[in-house]
CHARMM-style PDB file with segment names, atoms N, HN, CA, C and O in Angstrom:
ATOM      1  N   UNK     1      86.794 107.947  89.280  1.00  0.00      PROA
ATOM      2  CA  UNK     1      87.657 108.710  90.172  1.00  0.00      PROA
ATOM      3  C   UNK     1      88.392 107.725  91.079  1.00  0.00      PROA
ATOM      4  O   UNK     1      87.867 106.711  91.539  1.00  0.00      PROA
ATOM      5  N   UNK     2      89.545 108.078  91.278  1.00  0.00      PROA
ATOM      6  HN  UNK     2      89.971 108.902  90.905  1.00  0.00      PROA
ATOM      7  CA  UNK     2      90.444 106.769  91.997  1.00  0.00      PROA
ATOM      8  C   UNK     2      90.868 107.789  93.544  1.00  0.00      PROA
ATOM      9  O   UNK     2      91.558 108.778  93.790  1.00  0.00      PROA
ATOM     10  N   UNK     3      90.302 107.181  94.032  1.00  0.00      PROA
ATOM     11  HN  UNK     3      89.741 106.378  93.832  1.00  0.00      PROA
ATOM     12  CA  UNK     3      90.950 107.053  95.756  1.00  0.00      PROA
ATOM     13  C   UNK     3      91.955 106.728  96.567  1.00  0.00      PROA
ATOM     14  O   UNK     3      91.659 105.552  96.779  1.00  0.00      PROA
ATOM     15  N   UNK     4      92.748 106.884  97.060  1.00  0.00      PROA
ATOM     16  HN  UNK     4      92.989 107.839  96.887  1.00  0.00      PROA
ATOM     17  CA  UNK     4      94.257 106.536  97.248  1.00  0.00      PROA
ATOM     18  C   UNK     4      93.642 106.058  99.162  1.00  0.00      PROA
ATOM     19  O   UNK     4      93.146 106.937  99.866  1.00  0.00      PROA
ATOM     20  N   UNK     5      93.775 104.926  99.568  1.00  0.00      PROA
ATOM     21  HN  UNK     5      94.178 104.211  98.996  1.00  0.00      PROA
ATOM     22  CA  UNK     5      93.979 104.660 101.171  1.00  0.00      PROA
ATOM     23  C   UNK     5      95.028 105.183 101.462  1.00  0.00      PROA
ATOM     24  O   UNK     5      95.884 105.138 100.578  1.00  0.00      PROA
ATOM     25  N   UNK     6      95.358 105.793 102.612  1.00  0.00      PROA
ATOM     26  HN  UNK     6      94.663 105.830 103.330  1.00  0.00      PROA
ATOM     27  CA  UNK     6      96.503 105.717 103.131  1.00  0.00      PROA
ATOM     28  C   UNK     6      96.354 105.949 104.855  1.00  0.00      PROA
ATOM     29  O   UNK     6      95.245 106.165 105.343  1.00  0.00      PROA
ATOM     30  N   UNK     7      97.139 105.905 105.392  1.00  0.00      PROA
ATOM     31  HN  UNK     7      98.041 105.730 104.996  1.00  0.00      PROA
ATOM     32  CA  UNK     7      97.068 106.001 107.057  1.00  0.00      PROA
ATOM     33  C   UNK     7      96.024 105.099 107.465  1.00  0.00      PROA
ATOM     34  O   UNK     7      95.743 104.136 106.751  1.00  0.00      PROA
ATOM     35  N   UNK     8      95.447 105.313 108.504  1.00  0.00      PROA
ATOM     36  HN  UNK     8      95.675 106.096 109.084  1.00  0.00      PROA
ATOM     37  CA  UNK     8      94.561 104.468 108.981  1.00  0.00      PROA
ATOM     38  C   UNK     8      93.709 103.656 107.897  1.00  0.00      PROA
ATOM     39  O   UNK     8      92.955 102.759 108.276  1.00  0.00      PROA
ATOM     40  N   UNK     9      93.844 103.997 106.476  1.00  0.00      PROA
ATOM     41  HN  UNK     9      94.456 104.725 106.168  1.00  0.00      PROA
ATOM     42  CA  UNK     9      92.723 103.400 105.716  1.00  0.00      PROA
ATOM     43  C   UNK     9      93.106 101.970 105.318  1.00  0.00      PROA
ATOM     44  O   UNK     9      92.302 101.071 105.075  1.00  0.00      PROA
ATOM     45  N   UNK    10      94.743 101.862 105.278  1.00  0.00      PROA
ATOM     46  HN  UNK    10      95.396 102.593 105.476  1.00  0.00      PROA
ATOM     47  CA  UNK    10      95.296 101.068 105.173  1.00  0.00      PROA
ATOM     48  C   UNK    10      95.309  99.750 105.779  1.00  0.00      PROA
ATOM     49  O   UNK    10      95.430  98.640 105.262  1.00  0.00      PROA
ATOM     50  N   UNK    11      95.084 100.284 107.568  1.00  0.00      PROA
ATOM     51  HN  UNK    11      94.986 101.186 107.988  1.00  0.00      PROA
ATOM     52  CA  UNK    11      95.205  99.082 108.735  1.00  0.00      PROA
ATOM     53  C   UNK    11      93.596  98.784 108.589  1.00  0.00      PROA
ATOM     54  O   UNK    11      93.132  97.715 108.985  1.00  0.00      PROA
ATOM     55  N   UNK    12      92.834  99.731 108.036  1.00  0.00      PROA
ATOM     56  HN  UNK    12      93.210 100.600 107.715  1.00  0.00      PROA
ATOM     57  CA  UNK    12      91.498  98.696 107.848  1.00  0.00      PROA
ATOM     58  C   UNK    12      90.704  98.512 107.010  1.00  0.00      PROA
ATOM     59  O   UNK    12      89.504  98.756 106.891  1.00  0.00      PROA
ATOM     60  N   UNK    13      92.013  97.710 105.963  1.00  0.00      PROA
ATOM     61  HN  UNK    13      92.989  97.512 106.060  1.00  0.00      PROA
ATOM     62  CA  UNK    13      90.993  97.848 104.400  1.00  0.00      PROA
ATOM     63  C   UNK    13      89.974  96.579 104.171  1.00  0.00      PROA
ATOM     64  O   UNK    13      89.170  96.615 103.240  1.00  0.00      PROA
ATOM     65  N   UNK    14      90.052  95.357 105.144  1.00  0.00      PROA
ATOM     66  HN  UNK    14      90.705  95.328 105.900  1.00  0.00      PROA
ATOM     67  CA  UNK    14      88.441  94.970 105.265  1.00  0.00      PROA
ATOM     68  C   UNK    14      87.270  95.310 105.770  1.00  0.00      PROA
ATOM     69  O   UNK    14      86.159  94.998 105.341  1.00  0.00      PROA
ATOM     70  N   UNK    15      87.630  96.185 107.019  1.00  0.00      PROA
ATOM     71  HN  UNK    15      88.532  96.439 107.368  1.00  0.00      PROA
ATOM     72  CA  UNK    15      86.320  97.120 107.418  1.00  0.00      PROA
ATOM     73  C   UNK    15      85.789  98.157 105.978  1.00  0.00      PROA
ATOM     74  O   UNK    15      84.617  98.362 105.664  1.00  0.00      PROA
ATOM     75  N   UNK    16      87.219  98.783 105.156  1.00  0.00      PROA
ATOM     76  HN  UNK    16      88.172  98.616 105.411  1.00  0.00      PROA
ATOM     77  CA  UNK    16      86.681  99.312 104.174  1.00  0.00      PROA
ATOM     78  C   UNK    16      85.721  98.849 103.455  1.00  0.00      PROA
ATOM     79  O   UNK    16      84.609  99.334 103.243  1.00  0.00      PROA
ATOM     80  N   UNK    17      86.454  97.338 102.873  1.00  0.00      PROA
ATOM     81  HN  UNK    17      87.356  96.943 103.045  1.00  0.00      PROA
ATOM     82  CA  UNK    17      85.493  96.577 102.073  1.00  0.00      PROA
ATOM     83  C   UNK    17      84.420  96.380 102.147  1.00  0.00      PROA
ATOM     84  O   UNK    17      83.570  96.663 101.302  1.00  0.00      PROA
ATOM     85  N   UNK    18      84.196  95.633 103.617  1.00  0.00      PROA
ATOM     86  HN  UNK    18      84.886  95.403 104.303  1.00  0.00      PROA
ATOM     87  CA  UNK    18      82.425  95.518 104.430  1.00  0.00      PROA
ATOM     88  C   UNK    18      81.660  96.408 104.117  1.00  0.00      PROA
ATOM     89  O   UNK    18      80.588  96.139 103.575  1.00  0.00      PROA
ATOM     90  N   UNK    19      82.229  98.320 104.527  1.00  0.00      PROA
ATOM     91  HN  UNK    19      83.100  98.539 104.968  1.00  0.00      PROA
ATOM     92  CA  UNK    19      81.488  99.438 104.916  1.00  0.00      PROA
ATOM     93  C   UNK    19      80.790  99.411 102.948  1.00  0.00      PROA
ATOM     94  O   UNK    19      79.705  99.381 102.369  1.00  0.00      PROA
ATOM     95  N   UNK    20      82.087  99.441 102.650  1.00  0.00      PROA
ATOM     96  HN  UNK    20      82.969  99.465 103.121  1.00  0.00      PROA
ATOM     97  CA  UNK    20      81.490  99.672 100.695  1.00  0.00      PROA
ATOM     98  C   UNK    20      80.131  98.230 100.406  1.00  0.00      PROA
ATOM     99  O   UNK    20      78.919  98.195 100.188  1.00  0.00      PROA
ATOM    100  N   UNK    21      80.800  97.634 100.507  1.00  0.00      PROA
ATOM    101  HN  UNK    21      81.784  97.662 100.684  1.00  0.00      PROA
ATOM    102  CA  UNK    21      79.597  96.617  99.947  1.00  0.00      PROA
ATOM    103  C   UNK    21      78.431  96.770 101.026  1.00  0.00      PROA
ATOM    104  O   UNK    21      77.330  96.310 100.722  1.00  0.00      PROA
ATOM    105  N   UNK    22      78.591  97.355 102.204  1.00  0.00      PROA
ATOM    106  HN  UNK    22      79.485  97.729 102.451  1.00  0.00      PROA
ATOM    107  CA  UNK    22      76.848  97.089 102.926  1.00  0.00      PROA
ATOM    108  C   UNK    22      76.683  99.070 102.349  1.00  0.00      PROA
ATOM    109  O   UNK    22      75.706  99.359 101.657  1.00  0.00      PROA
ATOM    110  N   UNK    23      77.487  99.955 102.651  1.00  0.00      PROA
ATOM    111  HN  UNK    23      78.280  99.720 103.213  1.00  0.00      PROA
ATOM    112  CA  UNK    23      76.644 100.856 101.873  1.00  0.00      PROA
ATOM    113  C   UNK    23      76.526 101.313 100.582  1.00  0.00      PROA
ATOM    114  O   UNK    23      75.560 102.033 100.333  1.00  0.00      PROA
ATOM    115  N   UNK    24      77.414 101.007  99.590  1.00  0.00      PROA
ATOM    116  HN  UNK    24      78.198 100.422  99.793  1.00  0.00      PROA
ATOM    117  CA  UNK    24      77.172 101.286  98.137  1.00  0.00      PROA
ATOM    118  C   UNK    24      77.418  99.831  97.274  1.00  0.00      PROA
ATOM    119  O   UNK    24      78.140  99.704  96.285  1.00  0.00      PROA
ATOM    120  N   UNK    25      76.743  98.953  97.827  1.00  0.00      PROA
ATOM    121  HN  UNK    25      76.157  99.057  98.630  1.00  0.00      PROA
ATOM    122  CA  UNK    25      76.852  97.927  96.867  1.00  0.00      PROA
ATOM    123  C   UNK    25      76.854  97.997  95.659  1.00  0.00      PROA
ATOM    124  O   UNK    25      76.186  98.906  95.166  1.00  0.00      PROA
ATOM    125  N   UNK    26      77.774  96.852  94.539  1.00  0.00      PROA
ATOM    126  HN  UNK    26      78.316  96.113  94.939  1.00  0.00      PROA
ATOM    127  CA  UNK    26      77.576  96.792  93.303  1.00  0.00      PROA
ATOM    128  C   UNK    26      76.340  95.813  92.825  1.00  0.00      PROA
ATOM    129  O   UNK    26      75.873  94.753  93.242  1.00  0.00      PROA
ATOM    130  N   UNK    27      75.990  96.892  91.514  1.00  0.00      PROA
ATOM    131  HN  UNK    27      76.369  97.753  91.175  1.00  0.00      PROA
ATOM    132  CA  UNK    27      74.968  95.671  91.046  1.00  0.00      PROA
ATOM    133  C   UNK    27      75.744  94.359  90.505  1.00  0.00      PROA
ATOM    134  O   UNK    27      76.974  94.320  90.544  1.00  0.00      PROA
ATOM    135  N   UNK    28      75.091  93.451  90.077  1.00  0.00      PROA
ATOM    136  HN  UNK    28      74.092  93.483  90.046  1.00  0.00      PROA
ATOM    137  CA  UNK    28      75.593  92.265  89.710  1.00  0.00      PROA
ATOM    138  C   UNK    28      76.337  92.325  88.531  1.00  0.00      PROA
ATOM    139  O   UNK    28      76.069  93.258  87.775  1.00  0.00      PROA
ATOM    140  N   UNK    29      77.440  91.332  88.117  1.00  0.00      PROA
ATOM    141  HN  UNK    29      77.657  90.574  88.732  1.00  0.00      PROA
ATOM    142  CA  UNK    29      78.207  91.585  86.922  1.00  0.00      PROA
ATOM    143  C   UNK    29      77.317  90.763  85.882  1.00  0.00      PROA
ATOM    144  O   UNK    29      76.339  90.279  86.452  1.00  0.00      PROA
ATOM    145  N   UNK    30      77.393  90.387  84.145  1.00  0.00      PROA
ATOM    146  HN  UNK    30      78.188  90.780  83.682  1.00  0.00      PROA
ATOM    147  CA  UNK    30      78.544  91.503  84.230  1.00  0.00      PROA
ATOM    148  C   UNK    30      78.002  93.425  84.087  1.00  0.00      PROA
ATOM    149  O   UNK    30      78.543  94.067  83.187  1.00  0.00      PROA
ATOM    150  N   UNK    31      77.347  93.889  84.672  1.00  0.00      PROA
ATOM    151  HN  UNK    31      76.907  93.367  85.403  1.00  0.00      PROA
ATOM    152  CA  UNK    31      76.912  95.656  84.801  1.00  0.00      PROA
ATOM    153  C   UNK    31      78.024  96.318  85.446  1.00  0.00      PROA
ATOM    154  O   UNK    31      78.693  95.829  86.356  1.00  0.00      PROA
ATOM    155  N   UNK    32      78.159  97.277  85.007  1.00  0.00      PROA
ATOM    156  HN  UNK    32      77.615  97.675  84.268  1.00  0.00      PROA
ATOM    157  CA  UNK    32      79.277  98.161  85.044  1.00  0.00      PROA
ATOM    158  C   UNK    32      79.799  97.981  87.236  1.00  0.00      PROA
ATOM    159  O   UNK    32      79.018  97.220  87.807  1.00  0.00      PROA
ATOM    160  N   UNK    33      80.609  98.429  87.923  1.00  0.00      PROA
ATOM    161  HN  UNK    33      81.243  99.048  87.459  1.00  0.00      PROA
ATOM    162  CA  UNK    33      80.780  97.857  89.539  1.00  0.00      PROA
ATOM    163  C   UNK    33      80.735  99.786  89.725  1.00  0.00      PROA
ATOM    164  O   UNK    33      81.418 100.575  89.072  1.00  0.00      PROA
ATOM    165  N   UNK    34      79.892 100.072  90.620  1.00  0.00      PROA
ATOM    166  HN  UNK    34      79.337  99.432  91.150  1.00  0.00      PROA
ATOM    167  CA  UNK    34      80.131 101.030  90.893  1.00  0.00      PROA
ATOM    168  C   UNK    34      81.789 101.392  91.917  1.00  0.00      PROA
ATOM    169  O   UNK    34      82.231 102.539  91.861  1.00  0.00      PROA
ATOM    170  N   UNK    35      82.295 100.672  92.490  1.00  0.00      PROA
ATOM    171  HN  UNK    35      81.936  99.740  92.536  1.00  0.00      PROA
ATOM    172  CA  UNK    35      83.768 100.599  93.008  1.00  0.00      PROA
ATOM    173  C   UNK    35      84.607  99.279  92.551  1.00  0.00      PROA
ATOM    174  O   UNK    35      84.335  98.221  91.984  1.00  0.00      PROA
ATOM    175  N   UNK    36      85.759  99.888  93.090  1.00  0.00      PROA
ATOM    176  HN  UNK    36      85.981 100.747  93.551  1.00  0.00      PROA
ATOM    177  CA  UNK    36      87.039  98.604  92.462  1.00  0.00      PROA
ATOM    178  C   UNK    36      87.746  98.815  93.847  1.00  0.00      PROA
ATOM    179  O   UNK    36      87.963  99.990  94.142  1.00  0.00      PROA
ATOM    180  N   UNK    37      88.132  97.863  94.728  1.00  0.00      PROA
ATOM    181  HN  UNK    37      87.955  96.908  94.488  1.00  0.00      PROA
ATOM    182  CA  UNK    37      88.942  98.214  95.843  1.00  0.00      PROA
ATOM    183  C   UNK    37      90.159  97.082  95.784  1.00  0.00      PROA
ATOM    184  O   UNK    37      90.052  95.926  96.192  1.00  0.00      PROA
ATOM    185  N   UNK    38      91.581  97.801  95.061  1.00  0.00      PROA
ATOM    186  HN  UNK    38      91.668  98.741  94.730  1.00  0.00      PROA
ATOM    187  CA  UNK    38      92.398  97.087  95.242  1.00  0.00      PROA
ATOM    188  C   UNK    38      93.730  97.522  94.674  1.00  0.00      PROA
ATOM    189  O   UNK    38      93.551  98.564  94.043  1.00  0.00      PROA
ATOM    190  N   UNK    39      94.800  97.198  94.651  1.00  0.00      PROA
ATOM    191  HN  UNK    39      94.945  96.351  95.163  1.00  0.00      PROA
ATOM    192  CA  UNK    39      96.210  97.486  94.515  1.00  0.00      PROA
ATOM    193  C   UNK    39      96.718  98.397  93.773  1.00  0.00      PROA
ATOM    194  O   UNK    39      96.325  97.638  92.887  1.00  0.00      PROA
ATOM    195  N   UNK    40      97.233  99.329  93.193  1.00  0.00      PROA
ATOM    196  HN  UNK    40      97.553  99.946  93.912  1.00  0.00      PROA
ATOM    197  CA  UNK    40      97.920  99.767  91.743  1.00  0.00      PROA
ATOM    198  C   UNK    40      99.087  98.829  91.223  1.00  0.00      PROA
ATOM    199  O   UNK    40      99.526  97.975  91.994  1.00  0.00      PROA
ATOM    200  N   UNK    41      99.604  98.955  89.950  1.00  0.00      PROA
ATOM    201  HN  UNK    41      99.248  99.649  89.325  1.00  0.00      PROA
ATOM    202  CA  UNK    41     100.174  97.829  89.387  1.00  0.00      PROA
ATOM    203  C   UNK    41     101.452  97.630  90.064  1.00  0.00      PROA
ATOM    204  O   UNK    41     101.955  96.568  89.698  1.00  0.00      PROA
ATOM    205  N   UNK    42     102.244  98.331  91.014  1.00  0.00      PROA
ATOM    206  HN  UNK    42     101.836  99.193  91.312  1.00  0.00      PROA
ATOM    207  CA  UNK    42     102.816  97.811  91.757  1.00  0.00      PROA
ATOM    208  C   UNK    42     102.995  97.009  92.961  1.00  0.00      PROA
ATOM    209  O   UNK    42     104.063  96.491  93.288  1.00  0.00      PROA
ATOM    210  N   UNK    43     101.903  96.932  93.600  1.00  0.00      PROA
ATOM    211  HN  UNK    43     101.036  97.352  93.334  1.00  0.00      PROA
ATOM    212  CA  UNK    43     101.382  96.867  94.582  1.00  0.00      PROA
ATOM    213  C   UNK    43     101.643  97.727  95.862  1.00  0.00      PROA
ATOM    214  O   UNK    43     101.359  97.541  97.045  1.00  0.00      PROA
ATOM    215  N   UNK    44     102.193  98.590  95.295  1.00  0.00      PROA
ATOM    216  HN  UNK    44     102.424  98.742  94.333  1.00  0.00      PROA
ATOM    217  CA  UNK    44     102.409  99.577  96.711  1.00  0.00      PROA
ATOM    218  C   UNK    44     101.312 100.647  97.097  1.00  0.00      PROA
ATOM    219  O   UNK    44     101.396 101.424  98.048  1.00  0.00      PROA
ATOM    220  N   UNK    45     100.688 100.592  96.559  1.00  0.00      PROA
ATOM    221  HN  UNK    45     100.620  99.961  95.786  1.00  0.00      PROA
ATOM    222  CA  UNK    45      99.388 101.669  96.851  1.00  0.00      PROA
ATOM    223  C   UNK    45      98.102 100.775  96.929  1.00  0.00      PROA
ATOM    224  O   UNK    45      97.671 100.003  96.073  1.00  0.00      PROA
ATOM    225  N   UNK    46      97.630 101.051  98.085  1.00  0.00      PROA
ATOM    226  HN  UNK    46      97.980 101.678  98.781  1.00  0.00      PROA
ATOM    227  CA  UNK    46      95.893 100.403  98.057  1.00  0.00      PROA
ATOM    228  C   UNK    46      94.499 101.851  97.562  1.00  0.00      PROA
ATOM    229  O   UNK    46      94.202 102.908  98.118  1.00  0.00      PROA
ATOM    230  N   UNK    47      93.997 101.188  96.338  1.00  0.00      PROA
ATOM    231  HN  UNK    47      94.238 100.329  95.886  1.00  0.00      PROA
ATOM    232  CA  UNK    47      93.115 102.549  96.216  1.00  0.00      PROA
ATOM    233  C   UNK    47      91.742 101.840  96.130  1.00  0.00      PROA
ATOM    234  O   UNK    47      91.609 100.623  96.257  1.00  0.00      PROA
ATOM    235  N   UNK    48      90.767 102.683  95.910  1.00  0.00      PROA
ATOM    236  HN  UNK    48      90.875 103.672  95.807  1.00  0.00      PROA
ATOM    237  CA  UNK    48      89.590 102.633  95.363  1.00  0.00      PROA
ATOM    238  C   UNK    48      89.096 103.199  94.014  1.00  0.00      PROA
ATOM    239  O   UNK    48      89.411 104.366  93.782  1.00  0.00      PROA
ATOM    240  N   UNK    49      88.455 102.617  93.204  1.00  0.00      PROA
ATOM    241  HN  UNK    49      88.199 101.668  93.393  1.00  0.00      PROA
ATOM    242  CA  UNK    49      88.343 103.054  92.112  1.00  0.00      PROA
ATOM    243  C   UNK    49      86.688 103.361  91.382  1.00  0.00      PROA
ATOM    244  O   UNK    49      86.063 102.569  90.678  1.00  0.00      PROA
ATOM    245  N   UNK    50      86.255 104.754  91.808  1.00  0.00      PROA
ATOM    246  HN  UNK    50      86.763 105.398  92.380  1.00  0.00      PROA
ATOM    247  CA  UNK    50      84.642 104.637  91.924  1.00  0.00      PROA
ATOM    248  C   UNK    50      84.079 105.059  90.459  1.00  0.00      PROA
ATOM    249  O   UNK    50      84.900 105.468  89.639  1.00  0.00      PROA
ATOM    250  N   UNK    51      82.890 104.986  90.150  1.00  0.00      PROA
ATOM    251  HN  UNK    51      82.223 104.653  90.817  1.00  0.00      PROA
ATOM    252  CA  UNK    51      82.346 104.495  89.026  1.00  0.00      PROA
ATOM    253  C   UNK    51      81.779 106.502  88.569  1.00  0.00      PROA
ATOM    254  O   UNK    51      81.818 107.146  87.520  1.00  0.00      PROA
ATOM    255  N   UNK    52      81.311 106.840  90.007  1.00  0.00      PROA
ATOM    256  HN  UNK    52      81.279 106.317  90.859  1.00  0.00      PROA
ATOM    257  CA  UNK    52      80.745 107.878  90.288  1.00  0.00      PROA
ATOM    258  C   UNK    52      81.565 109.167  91.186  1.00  0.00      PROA
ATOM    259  O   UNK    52      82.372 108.775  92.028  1.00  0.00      PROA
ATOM    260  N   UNK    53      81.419 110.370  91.059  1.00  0.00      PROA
ATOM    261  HN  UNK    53      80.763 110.689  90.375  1.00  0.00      PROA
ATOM    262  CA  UNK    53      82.437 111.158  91.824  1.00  0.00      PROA
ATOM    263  C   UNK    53      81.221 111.193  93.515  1.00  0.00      PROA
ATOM    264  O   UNK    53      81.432 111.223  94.727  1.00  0.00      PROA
ATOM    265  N   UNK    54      80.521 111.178  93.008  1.00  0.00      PROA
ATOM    266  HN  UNK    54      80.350 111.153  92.023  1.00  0.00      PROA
ATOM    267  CA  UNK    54      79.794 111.722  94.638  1.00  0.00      PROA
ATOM    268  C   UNK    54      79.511 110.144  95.117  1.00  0.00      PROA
ATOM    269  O   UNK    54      78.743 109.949  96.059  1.00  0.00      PROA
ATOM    270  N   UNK    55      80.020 109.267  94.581  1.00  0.00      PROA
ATOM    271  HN  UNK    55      80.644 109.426  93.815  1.00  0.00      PROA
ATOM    272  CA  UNK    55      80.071 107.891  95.418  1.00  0.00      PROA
ATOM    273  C   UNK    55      81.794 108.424  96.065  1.00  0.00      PROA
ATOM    274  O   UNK    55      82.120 108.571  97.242  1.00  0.00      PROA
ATOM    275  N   UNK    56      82.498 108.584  95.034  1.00  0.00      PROA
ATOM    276  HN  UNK    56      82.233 108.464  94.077  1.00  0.00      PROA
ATOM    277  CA  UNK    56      84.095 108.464  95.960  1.00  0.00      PROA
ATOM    278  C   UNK    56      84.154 109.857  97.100  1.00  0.00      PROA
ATOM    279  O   UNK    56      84.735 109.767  98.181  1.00  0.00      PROA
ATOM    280  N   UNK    57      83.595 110.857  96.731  1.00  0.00      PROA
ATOM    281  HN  UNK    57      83.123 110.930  95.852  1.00  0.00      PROA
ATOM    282  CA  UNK    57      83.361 112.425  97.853  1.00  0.00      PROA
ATOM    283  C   UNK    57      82.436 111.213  99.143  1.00  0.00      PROA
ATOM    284  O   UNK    57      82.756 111.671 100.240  1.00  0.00      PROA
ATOM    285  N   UNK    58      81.860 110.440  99.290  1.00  0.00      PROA
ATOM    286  HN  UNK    58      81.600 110.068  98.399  1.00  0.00      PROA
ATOM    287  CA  UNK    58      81.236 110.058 100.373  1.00  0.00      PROA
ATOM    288  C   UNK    58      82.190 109.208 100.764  1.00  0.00      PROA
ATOM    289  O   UNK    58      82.654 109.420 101.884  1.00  0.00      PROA
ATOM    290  N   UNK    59      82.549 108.442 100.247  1.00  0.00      PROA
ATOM    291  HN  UNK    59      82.172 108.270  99.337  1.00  0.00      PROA
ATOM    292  CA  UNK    59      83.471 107.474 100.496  1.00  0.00      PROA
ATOM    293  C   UNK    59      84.559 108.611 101.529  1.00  0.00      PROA
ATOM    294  O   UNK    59      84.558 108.635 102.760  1.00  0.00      PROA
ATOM    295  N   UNK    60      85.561 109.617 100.461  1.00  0.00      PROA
ATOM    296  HN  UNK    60      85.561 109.597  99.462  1.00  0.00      PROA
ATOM    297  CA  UNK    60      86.005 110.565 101.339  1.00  0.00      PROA
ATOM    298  C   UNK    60      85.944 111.001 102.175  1.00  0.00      PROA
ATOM    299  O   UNK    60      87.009 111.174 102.770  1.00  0.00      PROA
ATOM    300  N   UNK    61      84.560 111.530 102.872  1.00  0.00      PROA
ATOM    301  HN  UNK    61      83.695 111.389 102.389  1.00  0.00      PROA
ATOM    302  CA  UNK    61      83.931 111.748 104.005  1.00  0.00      PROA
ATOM    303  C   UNK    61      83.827 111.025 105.043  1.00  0.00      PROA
ATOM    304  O   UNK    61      83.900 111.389 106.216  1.00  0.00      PROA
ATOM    305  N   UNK    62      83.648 109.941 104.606  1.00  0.00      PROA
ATOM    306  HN  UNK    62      83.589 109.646 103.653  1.00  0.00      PROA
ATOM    307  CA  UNK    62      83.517 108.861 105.647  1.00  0.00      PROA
ATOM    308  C   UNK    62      84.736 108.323 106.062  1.00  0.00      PROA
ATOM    309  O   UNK    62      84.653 107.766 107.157  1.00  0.00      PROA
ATOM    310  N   UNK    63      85.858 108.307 105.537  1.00  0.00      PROA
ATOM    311  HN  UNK    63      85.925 108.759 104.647  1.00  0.00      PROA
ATOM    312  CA  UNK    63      86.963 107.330 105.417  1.00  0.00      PROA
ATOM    313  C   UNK    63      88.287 108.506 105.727  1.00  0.00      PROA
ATOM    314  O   UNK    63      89.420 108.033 105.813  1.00  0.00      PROA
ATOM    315  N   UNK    64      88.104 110.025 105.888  1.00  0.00      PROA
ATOM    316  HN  UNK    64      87.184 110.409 105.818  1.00  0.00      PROA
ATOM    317  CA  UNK    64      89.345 110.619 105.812  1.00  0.00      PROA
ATOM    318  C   UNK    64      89.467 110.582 107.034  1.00  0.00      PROA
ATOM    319  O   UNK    64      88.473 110.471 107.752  1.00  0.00      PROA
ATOM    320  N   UNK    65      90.741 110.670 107.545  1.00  0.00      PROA
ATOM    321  HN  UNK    65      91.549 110.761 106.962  1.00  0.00      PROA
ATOM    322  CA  UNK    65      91.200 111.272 108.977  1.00  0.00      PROA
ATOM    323  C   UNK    65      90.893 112.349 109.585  1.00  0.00      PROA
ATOM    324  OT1 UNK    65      91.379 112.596 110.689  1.00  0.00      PROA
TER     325      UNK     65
END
């Protein structure tokens, strides 16, 4: 399930990063990453890209405005 940042998620997508890796860390590669946090092929969109839907619904929760 892919996650779209936008508004505030944007001005703090290393706090994002931190919050993901200290609360849903990935296991080690190469095993599947439960998230992907980074660009679409244009680079105009910052998303997240989760492995699991009730990892990205928390993520949601935590992260919407």
């Amino acid at each position: 399930m892919d996650v779209e940042i936008i508004g505030k998620g944007r001005d703090h997508i290393l706090e994002i990063g931190e919050w993901l890796d200290s609360k849903m860390p990935n296991p080690p590669l190469p095993d599947p990453q439960r998230w992907t946090l980074g660009y679409n092929e244009d680079g105009s969109r910052i998303g997240v890209r989760f492995l699991s839907e009730r990892d990205a619904l928390h993520f949601m929760m935590r992260w919407s405005e």
